[in-house]
N, C-alpha and C positions, 0 to 999 in steps of 0.2 A: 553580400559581403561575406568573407572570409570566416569560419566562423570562431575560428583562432586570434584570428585580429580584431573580431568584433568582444568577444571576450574580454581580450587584456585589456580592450579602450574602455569599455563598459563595467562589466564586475572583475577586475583582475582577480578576487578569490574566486567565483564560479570559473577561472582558465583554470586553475589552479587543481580544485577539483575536479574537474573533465580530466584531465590525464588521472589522477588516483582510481577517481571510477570505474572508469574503462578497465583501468589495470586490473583492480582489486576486485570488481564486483561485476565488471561484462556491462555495467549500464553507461549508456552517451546521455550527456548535457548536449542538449538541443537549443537553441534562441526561436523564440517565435514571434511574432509578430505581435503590437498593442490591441489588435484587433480580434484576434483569435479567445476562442472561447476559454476560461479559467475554471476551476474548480469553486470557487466563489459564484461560478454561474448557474451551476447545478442546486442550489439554494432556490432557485427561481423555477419552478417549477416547469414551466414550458419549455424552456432550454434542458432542461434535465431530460424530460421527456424526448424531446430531440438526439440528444450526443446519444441516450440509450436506446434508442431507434438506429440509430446508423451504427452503433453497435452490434446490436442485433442483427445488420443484414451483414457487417464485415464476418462475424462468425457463426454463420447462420441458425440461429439461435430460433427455437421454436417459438417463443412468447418472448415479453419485457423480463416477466419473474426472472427465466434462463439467463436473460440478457443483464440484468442487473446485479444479478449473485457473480456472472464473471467475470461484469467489470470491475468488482471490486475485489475478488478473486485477482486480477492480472494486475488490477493497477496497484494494488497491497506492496508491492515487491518493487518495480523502477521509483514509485513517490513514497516509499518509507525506507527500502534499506539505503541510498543515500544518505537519510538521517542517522538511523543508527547506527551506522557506519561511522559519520561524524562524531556521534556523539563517543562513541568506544572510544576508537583511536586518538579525536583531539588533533587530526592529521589536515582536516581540513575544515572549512567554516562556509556553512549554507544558511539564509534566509529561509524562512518560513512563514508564506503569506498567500493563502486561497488567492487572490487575487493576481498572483503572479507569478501562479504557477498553470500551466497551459496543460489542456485535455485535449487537445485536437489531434488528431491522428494523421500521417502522412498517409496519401494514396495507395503506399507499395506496404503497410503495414503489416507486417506479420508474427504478431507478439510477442516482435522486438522489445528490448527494455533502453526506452527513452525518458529523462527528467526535462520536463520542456519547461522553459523560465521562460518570462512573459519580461524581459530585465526591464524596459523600458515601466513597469509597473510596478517597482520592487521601492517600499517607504526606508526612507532613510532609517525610521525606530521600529522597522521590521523584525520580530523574534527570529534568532540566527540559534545555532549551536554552540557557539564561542560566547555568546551574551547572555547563556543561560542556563542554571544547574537541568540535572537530567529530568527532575521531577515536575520541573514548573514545565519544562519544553516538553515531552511527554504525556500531560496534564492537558498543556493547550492542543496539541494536535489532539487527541483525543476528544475534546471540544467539539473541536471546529469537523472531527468526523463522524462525531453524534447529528449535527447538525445535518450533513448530507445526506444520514441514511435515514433519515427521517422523509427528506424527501425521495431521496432514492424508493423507500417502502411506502409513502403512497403513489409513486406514480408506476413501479413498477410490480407493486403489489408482492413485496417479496418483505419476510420477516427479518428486522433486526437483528435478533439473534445469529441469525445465517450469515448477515453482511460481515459482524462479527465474529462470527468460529471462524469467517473466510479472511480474516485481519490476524486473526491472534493466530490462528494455523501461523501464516505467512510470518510473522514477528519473530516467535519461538524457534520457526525452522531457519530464522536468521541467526540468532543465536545460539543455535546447534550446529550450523557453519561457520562460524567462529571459533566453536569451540575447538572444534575437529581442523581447524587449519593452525589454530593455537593453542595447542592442548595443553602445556607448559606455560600457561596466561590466560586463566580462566575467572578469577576471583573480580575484576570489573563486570564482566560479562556476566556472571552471577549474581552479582548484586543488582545488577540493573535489570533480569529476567523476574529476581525475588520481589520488586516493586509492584511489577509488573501483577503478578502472581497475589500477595496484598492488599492490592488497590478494591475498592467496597463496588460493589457490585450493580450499585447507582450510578456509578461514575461512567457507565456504560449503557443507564435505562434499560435496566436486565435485571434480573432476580438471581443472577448468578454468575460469577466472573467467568467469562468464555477460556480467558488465559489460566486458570485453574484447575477448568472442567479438562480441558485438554491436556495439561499436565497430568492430573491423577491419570487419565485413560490412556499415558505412555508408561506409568510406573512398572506393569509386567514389561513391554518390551522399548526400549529406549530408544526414541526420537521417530517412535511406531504408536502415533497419536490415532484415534479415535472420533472419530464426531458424531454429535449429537444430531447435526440433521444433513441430509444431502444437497448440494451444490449445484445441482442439475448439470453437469459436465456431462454425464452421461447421454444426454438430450442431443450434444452436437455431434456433428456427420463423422468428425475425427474421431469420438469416440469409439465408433463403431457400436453403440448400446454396451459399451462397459463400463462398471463403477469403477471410480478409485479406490485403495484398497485402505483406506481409512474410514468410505461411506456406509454409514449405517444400514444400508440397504444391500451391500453386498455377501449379508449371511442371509440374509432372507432371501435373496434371489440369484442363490451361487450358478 
């Protein structure tokens, strides 16, 4: 089916979205299938295991650790700035629900930025952006991503904290591309980065807010953030063994 037609019959606001997207932010609304594996499935330990194995071999990733810091590395960007997007602008109105939002990668994937909807799995009292101030809807995904990387870090043996700086990286630099496209309309984006930046350091099963640490470590050079641990990108083939230039490891081993 069509997947413009399938859209308007299904969620006329996800068609609605899909053109903004593309426009605004390069990412496609995808439809997939009831059957295909969700973000809700990586809860399940064995199936986590799995998607970050095929993972693994699509980027040829040394170990899970690798593998799992950059899947949530890549996936941080097509399944959250959709929302943040929303929630800024107020332009458009997306559901939010593990269950109905699709991890499966197409054959020819090439880290492409796709938001795959599971539509046929989407609850009618499903949390949207349009049903919810910033702080409650920002609050529950936060939740529901503690929750993954919990298993994400037992199965892939990779710390918290990492999955984390590799979330609040990607968030913040959403927010600095905002800025910089709207530099004359900055004060929502502001306030909703200062939440962010606030928020107690529990809220995260951390001893210290990842969105903070990386903010102080941009204060000498702006939107030239700093981290506290490395992301193993370096590991794969494309890197060629070079660090990022935010990786902690790239003054020790310039």
């Amino acid at each position: 089916m069509n997947i413009d037609f399938a859209l308007e019959f299904e969620q006329p606001g996800l068609a609605q979205a899909r053109k903004i997207l593309a426009e605004k932010l390069n990412i496609q609304i995808n439809l997939h299938e009831h059957n295909a594996l969700s973000f809700a499935d990586l809860l399940e330990p064995r199936h986590c295991a799995m998607v970050l194995g095929e993972f693994q071999s699509r980027i040829q990733a040394l170990n899970l650790t690798c593998s799992g810091s950059m899947f949530i590395k890549y996936w941080a960007v097509p399944l959250l700035f959709p929302y943040l997007y929303a929630l800024l602008t107020e332009q458009l109105d997306l559901p939010w629900q593990l269950s109905a939002l699709s991890v499966q990668m197409a054959p020819t994937w090439s880290w492409d930025q796709y938001l795959n909807f599971k539509a046929s799995s989407l609850s009618l009292t499903a949390l949207s952006t349009q049903n919810s101030g910033y702080e409650a809807f920002m609050l529950k995904v936060f939740h529901d991503l503690n929750q993954i990387f919990q298993v994400i870090g037992q199965v892939a043996k990779v710390q918290r904290f990492l999955l984390w700086e590799n979330t609040a990286l990607r968030i913040l630099q959403f927010y600095d591309l905002m800025q910089r496209k709207n530099p004359d309309d900055i004060y929502k984006s502001h306030m909703q980065r200062q939440f962010l930046l606030d928020l107690e350091a529990e809220r995260f099963g951390l001893k210290h807010n990842p969105f903070l640490l990386l903010q102080h470590s941009s204060q000498s050079s702006l939107e030239n953030y700093q981290r506290k641990k490395c992301c193993f990108y370096f590991q794969l083939p494309e890197a060629e063994n070079e660090y990022c230039g935010s990786c902690p490891l790239a003054n020790k081993h310039p």
